[in-house]
VOTI-764093 format. One line per 10 residues: number of its first residue (from 1); their letters; for each residue x, z, y of N, C-alpha, C, CB. Coordinates in steps of 0.1 Angstrom, whole numbers, plus 5000, padded with zeros to 4 digits. Glycine has a CB too. Layout:
NUM) A) X,Z,Y,X,Z,Y,X,Z,Y,X,Z,Y; ... $
//
This chain:
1) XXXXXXXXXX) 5008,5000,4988,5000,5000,5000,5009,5000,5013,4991,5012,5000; 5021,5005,5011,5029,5010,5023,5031,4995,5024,5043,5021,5021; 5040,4986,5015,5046,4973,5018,5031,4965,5024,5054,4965,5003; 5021,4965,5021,5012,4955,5027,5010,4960,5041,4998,4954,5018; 5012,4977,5043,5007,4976,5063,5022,4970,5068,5003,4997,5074; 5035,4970,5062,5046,4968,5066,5044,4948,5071,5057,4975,5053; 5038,4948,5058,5035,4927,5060,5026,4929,5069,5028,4913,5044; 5012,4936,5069,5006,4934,5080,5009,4935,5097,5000,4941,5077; 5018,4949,5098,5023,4952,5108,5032,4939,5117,5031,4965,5104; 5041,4931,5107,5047,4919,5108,5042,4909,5110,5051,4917,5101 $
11) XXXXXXXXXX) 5033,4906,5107,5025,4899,5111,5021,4896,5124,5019,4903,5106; 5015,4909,5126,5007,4911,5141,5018,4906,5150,5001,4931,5146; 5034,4919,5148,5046,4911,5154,5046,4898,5157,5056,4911,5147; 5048,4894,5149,5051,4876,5151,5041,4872,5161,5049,4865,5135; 5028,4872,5158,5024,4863,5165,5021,4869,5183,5012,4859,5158; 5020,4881,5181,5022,4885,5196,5037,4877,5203,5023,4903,5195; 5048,4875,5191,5058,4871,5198,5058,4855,5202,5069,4874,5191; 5049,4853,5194,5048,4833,5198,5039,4832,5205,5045,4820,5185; 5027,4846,5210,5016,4840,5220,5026,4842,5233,4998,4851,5222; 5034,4852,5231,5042,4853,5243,5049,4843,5250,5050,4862,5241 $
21) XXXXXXXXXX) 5057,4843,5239,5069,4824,5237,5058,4817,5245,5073,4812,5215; 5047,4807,5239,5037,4799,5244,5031,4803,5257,5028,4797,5236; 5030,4814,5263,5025,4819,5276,5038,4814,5284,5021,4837,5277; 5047,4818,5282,5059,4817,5289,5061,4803,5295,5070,4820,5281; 5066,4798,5279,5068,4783,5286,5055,4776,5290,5076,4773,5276; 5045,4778,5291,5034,4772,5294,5035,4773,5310,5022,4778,5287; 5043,4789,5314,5040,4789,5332,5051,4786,5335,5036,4802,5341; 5061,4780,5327,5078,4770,5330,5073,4761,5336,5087,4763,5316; 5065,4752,5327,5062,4744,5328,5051,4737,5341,5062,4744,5318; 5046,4751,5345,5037,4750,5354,5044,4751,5371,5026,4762,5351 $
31) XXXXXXXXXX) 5054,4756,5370,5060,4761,5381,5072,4747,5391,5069,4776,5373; 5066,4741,5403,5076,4734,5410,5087,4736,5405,5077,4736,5423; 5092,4721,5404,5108,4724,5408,5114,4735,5416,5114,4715,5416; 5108,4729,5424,5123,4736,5438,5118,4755,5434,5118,4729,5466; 5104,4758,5432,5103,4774,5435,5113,4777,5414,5077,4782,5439; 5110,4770,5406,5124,4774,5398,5134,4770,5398,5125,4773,5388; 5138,4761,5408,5154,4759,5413,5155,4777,5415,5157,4747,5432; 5150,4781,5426,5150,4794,5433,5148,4807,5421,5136,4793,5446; 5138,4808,5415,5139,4815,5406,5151,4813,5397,5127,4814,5400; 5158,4809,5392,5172,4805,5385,5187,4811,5393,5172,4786,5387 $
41) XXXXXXXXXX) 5182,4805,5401,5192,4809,5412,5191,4828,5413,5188,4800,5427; 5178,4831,5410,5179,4843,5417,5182,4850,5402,5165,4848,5429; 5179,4846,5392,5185,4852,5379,5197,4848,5377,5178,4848,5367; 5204,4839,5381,5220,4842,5380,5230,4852,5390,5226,4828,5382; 5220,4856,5401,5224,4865,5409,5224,4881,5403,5216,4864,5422; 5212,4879,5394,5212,4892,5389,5219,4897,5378,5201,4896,5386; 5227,4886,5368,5238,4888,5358,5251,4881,5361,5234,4882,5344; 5255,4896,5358,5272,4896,5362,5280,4885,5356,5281,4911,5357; 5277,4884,5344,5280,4872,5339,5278,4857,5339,5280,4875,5333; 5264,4856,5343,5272,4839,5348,5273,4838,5363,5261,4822,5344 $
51) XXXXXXXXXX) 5269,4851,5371,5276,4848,5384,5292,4846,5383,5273,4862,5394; 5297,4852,5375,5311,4850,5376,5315,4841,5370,5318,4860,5372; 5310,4831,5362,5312,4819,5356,5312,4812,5364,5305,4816,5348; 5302,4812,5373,5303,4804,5386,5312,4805,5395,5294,4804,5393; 5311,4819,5399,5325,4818,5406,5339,4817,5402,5325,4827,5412; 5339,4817,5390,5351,4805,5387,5356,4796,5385,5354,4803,5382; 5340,4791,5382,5340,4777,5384,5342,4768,5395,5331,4774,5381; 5333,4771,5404,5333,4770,5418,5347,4768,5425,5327,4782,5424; 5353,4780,5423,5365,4782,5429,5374,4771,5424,5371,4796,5427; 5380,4765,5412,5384,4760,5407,5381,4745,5409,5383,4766,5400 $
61) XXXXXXXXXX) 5368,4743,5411,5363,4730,5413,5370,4722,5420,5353,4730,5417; 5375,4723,5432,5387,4710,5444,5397,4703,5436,5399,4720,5458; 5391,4690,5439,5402,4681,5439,5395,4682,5421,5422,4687,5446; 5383,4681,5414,5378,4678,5405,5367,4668,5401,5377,4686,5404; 5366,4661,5389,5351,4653,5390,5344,4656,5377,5352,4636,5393; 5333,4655,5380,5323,4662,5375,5317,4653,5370,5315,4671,5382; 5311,4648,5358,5300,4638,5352,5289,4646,5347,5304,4627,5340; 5278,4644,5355,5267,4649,5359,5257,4642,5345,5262,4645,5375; 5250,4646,5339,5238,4642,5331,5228,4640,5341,5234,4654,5320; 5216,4633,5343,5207,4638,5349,5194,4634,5342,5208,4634,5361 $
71) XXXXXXXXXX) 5183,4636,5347,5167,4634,5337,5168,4616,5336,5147,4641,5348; 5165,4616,5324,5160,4596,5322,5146,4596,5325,5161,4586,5304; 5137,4606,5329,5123,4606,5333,5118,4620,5338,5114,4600,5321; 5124,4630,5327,5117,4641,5335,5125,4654,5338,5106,4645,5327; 5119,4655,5353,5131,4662,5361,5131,4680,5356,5129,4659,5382; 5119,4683,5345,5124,4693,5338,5140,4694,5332,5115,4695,5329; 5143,4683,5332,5155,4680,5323,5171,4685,5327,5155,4664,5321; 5164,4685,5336,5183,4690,5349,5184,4704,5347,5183,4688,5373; 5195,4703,5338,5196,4721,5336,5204,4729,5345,5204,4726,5322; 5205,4743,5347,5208,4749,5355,5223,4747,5361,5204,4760,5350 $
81) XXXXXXXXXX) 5230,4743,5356,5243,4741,5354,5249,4728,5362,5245,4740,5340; 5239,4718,5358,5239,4707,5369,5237,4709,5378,5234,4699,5368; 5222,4720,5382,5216,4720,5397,5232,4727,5401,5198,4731,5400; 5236,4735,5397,5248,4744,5406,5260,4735,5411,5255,4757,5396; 5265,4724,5400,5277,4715,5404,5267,4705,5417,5284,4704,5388; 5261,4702,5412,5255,4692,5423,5253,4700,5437,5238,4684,5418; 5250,4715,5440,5250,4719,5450,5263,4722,5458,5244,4728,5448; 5270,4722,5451,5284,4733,5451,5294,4722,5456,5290,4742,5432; 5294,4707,5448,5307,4697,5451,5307,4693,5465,5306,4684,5442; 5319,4686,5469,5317,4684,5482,5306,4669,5482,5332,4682,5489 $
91) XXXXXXXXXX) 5309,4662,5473,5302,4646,5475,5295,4640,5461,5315,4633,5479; 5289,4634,5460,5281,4628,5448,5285,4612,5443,5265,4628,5452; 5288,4605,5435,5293,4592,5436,5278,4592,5426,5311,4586,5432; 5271,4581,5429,5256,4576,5422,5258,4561,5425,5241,4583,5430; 5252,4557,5411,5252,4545,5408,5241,4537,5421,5247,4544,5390; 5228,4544,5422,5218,4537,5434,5211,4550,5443,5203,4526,5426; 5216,4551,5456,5218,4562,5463,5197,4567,5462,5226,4558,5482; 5192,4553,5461,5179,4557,5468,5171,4564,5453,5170,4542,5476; 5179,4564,5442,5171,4573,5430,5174,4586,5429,5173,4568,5416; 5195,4584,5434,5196,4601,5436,5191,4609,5443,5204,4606,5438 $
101) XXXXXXXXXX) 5185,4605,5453,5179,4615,5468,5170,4618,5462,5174,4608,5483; 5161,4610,5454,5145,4617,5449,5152,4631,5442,5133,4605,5434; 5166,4625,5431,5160,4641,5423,5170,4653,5434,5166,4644,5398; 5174,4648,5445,5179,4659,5456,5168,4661,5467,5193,4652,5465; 5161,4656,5462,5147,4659,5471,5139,4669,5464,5137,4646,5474; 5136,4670,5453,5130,4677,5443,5132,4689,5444,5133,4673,5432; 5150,4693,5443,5155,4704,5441,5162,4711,5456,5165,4702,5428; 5151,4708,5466,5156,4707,5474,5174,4708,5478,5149,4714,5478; 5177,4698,5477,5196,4696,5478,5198,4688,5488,5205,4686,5464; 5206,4691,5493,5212,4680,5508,5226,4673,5503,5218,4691,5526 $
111) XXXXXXXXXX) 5231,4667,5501,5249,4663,5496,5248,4648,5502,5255,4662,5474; 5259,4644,5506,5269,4633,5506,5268,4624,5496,5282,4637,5505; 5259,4612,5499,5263,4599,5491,5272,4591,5488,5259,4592,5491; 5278,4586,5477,5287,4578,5480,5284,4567,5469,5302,4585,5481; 5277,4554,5468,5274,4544,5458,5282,4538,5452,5268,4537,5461; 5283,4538,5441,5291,4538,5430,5290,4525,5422,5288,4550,5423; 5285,4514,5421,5278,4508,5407,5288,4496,5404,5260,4501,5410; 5285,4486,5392,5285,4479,5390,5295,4465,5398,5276,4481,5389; 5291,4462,5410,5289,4449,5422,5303,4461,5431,5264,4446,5434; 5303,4476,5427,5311,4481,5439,5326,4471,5443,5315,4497,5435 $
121) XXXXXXXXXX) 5335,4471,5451,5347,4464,5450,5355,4477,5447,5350,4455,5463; 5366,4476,5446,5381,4484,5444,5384,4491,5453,5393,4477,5441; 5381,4490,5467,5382,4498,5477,5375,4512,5480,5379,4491,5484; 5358,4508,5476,5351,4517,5472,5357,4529,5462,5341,4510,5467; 5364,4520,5447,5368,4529,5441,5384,4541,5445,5369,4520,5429; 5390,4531,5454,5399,4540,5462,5396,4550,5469,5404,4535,5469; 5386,4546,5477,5382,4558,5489,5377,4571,5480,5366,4552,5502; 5368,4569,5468,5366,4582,5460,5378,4583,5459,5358,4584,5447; 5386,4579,5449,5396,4589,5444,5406,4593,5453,5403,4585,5433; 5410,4585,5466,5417,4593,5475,5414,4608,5481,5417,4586,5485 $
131) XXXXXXXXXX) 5397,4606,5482,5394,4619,5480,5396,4631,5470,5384,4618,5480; 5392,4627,5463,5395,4636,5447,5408,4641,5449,5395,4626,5431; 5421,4632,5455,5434,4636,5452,5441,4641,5466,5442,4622,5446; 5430,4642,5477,5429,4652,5482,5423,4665,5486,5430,4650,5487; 5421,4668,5472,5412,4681,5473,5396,4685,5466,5410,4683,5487; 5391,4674,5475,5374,4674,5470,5369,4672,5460,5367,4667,5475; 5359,4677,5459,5355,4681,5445,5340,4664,5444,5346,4704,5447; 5338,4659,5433,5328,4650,5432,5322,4651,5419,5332,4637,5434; 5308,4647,5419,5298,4647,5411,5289,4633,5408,5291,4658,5417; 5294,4629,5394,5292,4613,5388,5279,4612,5386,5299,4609,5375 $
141) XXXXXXXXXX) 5267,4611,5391,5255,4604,5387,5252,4592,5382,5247,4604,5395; 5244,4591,5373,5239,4574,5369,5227,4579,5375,5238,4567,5351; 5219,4563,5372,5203,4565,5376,5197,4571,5368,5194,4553,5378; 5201,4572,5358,5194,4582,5348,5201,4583,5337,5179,4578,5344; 5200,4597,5329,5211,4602,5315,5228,4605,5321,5212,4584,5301; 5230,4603,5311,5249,4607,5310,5257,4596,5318,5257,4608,5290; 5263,4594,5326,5276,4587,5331,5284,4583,5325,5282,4591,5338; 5285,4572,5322,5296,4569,5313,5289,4563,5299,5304,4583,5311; 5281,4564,5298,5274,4558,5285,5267,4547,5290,5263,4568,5278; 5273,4531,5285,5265,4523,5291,5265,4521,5308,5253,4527,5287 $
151) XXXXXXXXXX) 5273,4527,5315,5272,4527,5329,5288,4526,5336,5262,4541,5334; 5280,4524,5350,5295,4516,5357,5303,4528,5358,5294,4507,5376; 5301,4539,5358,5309,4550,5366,5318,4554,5351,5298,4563,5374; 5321,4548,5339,5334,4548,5330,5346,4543,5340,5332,4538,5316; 5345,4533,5349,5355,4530,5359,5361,4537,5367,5352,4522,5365; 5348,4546,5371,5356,4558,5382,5364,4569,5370,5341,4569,5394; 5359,4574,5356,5365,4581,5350,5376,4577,5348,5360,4585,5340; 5381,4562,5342,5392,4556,5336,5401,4562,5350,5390,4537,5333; 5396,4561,5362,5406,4562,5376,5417,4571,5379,5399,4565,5387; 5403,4577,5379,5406,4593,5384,5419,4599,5365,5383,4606,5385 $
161) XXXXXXXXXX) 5415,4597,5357,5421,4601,5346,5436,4597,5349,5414,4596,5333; 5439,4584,5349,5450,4576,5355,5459,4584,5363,5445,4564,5363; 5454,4591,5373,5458,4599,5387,5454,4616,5383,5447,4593,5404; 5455,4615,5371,5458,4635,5365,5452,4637,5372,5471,4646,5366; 5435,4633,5381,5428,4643,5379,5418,4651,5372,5425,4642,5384; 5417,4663,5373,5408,4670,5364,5391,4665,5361,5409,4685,5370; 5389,4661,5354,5376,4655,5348,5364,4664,5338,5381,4644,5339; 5358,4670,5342,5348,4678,5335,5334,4673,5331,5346,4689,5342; 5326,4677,5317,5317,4670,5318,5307,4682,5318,5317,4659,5308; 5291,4682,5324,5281,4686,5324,5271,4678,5318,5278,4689,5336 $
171) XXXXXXXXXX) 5269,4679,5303,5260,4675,5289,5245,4677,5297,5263,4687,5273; 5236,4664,5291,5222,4668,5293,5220,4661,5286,5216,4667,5304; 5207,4645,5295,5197,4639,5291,5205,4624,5280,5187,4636,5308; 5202,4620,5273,5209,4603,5272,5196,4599,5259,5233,4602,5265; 5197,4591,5266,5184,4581,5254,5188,4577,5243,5179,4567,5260; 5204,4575,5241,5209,4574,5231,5206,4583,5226,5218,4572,5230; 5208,4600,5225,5206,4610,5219,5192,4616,5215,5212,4617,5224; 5185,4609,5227,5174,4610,5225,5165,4602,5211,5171,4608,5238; 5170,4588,5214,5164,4580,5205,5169,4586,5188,5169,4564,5209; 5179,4588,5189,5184,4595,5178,5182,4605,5169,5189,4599,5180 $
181) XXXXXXXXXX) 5175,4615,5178,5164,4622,5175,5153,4624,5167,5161,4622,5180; 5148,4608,5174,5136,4605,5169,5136,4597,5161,5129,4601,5176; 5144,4592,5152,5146,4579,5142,5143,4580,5132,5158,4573,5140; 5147,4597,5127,5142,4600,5114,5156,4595,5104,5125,4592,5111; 5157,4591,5097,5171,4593,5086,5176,4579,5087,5167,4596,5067; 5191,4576,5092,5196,4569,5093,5210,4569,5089,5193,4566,5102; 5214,4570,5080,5223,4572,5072,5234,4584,5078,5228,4557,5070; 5232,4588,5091,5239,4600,5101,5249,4593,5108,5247,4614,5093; 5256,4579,5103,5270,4572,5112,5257,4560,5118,5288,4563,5098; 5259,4555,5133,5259,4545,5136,5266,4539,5146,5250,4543,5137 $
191) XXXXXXXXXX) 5265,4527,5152,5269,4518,5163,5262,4517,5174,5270,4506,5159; 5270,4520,5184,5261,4521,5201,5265,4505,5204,5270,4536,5216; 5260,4501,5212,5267,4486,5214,5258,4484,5229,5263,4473,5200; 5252,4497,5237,5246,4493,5250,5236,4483,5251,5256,4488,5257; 5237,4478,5265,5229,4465,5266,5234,4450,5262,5225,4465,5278; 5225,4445,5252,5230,4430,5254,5235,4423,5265,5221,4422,5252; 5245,4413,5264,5246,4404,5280,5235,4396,5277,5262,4394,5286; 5233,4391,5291,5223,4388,5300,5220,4372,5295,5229,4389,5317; 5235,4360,5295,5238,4350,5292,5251,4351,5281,5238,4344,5304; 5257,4348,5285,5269,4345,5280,5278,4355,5268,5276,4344,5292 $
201) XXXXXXXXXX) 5278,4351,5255,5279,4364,5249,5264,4365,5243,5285,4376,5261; 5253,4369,5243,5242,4374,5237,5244,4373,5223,5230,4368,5242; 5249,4359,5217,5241,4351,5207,5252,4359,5197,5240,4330,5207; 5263,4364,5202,5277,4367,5193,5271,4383,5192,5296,4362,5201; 5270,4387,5202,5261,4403,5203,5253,4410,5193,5250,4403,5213; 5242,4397,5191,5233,4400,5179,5241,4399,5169,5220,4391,5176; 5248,4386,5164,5256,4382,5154,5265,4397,5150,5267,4369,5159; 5270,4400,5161,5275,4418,5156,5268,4426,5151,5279,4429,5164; 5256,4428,5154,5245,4435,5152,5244,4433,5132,5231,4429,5164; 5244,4423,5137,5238,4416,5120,5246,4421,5109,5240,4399,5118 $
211) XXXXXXXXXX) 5262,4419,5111,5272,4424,5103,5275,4438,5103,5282,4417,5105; 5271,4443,5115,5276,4459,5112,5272,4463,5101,5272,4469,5121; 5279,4474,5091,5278,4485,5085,5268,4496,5085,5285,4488,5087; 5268,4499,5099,5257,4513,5102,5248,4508,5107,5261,4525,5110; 5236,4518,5115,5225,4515,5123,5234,4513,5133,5213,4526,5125; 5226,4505,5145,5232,4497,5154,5218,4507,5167,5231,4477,5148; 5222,4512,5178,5216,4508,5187,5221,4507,5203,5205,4515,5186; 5212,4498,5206,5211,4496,5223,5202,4496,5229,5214,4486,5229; 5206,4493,5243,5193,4491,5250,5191,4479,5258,5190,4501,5259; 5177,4479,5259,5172,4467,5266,5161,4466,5279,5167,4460,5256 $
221) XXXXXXXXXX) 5160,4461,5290,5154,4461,5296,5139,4455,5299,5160,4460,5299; 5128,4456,5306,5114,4457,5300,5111,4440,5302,5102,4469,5310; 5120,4434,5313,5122,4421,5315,5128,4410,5304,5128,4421,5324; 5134,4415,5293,5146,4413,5282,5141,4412,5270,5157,4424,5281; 5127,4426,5266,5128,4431,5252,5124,4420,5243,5120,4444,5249; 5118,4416,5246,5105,4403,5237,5117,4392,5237,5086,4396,5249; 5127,4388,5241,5140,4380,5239,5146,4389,5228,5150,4378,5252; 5150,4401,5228,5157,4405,5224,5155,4407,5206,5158,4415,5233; 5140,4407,5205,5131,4412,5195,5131,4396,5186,5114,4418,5202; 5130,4388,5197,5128,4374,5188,5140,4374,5184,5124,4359,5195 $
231) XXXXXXXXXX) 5160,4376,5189,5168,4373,5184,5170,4382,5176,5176,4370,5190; 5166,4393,5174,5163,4405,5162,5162,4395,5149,5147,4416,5164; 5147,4391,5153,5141,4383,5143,5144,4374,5135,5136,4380,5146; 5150,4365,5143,5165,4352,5136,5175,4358,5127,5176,4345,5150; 5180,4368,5130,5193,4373,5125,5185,4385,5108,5202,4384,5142; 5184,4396,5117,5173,4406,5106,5159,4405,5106,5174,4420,5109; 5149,4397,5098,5136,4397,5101,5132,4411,5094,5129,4383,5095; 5140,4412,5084,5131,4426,5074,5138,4439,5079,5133,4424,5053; 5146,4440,5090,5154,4452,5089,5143,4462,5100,5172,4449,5094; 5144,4473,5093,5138,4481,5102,5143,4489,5114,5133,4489,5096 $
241) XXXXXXXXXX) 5128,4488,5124,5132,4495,5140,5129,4506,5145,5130,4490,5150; 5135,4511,5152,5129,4523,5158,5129,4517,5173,5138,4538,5156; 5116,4518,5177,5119,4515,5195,5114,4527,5204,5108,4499,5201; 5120,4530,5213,5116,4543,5226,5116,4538,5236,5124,4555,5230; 5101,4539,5242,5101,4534,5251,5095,4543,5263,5096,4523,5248; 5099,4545,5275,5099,4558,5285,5102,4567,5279,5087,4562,5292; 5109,4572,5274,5116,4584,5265,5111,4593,5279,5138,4584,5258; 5110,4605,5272,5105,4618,5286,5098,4619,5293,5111,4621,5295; 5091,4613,5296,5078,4608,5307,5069,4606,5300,5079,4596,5315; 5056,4604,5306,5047,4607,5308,5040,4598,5296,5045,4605,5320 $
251) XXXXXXXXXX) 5041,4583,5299,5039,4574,5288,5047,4573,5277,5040,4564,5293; 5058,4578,5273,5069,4576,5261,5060,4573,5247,5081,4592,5259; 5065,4567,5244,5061,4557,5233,5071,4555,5222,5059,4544,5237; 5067,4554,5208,5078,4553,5200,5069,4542,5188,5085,4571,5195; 5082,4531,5188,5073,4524,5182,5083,4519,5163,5068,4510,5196; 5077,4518,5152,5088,4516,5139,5078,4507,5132,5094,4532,5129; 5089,4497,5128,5083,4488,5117,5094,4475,5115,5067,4482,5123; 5089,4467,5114,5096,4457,5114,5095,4447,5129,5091,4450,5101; 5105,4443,5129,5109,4433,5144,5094,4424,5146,5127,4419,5141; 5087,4420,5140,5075,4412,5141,5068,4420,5146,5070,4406,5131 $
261) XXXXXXXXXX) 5067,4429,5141,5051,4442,5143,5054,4443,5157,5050,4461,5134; 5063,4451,5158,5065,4454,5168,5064,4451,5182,5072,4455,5167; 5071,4438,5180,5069,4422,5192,5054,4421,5191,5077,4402,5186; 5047,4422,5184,5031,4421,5179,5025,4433,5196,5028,4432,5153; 5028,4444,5189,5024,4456,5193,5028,4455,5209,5031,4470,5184; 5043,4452,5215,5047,4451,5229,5034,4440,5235,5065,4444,5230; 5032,4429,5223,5029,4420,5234,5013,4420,5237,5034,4406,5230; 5008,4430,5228,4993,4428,5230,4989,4434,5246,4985,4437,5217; 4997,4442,5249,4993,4451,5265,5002,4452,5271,4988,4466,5264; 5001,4443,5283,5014,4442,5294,5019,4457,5297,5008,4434,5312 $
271) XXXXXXXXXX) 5012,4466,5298,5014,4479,5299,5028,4484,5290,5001,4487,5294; 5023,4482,5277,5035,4485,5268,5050,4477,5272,5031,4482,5253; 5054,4468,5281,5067,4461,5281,5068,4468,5297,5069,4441,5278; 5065,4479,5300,5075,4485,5313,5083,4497,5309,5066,4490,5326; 5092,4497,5315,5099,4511,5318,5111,4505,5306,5088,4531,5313; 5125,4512,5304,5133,4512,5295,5130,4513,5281,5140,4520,5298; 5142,4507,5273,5138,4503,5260,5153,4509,5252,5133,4484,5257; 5150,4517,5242,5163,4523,5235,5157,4520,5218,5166,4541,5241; 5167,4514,5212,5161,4500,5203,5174,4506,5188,5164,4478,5215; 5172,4515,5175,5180,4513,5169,5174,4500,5157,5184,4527,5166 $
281) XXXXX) 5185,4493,5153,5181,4489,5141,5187,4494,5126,5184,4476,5143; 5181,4499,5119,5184,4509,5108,5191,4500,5097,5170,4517,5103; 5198,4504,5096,5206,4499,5077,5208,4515,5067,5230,4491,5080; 5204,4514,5057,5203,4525,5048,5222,4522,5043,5187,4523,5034; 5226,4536,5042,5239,4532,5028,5240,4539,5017,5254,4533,5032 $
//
């Protein structure tokens, strides 16, 4: 009798502890940005220990660069750690100034732009790192996810690395990892291979795709996918996909079958071919 009030008693435990869990994050999730930017902030003031993490960090930070993670859709996603480097550095290098202001608008943040992308020239890439190698501290945004994955700002890392400066990373959001997630069993090894090119190169792109070994993924854009799906098709007709589409947001969609279905499924509702596409193609071994 004793062991059954003991399972009973345990019982009650538990679930008082998961109505709690679920109350909690339910008013996480209810609460602005910026007033839990502030709430955050005011809980790291109250433990000695990551205040002082920070302030080591902090201090240490000049003449450092930072690769920032940021949300690929949802700006729950910026963890505490990022909001503090992004407040703290002297300047931000972002791939397109006018996406990083939204999530510096959010959390209420004021910083220094400096655009970073693709089209930049070599001068651009000088004037950062002259900075960097005098002192200041910078913070690598993409438009969305991890820096450096798939994005121009591996050029500012390659730079700065070149010129011994200190390089740190701040882990978050990436659709790769995300999609990854969600694939379900893929033999555990695969191939990242980004975005297809545009022209030139594509046809040899897939052709890799085809011969690799492992699951393969990339990404593709909402202008692209239904190209991308037909040259799927030519190469692997029977191989199976995993597609993510708005990973984190609002609409996210996850779509698996074969390369036909799929193209089937994008094309029935213009709706379904917007926002980003993170695309593995699975091989079992």
């Amino acid at each position: 009798m004793s062991g059954l009030k003991t399972g009973f008693v345990f019982i009650i435990k538990a679930t008082l502890i998961y109505e709690l869990h679920a109350n909690v994050t339910n008013k996480i999730h209810s609460i602005p940005p910026l007033v839990l930017t502030r709430r955050l902030a005011e809980k790291r003031e109250k433990s000695p220990y990551i205040r002082n993490l920070d302030i080591i960090e902090m201090n240490e930070q000049k003449g450092k660069l930072y690769a920032v993670a940021t949300p690929i859709g949802n700006l729950d996603d910026l963890s505490t750690r990022a909001l503090t480097v992004l407040s703290e550095v002297d300047f931000i290098a972002c791939e397109d100034s006018r996406v990083t202001k939204k999530i510096l608008f959010a959390f209420d943040l004021k910083k220094e732009l400096v655009s970073f992308h693709q089209h930049s020239k070599i001068q651009k890439l000088d004037y950062i790192i002259d900075r960097l190698k005098n002192g200041e501290s910078c913070a690598l945004v993409t438009d969305a996810g991890t820096p450096g994955v798939s994005d121009p700002g591996a050029q500012l890392v390659e730079a700065a690395a070149r010129e011994g400066i200190v390089i740190l990373t701040v882990p978050g959001p990436s659709a790769l990892t995300a999609l990854l997630s969600l694939a379900g069993e893929f033999g555990g090894r695969f191939l990242f291979l980004g975005f297809p090119p545009h022209k030139k190169g594509r046809k040899k792109f897939f052709q890799e795709i085809a011969r690799a070994e492992y699951s393969t993924v990339i990404y593709e854009s909402p202008h692209r996918i239904l190209k991308a799906l037909e040259s799927l098709a030519e190469i692997l007709p029977e191989a199976d996909l995993v597609v993510g589409r708005e990973l984190t947001k609002m609409h996210e969609s996850v779509y698996r079958g074969k390369t036909a279905e799929i193209k089937k499924i994008l094309e029935s509702d213009k709706n379904n071919l917007r926002g980003e596409f993170a695309i593995m193609i699975k091989k079992y071994e």
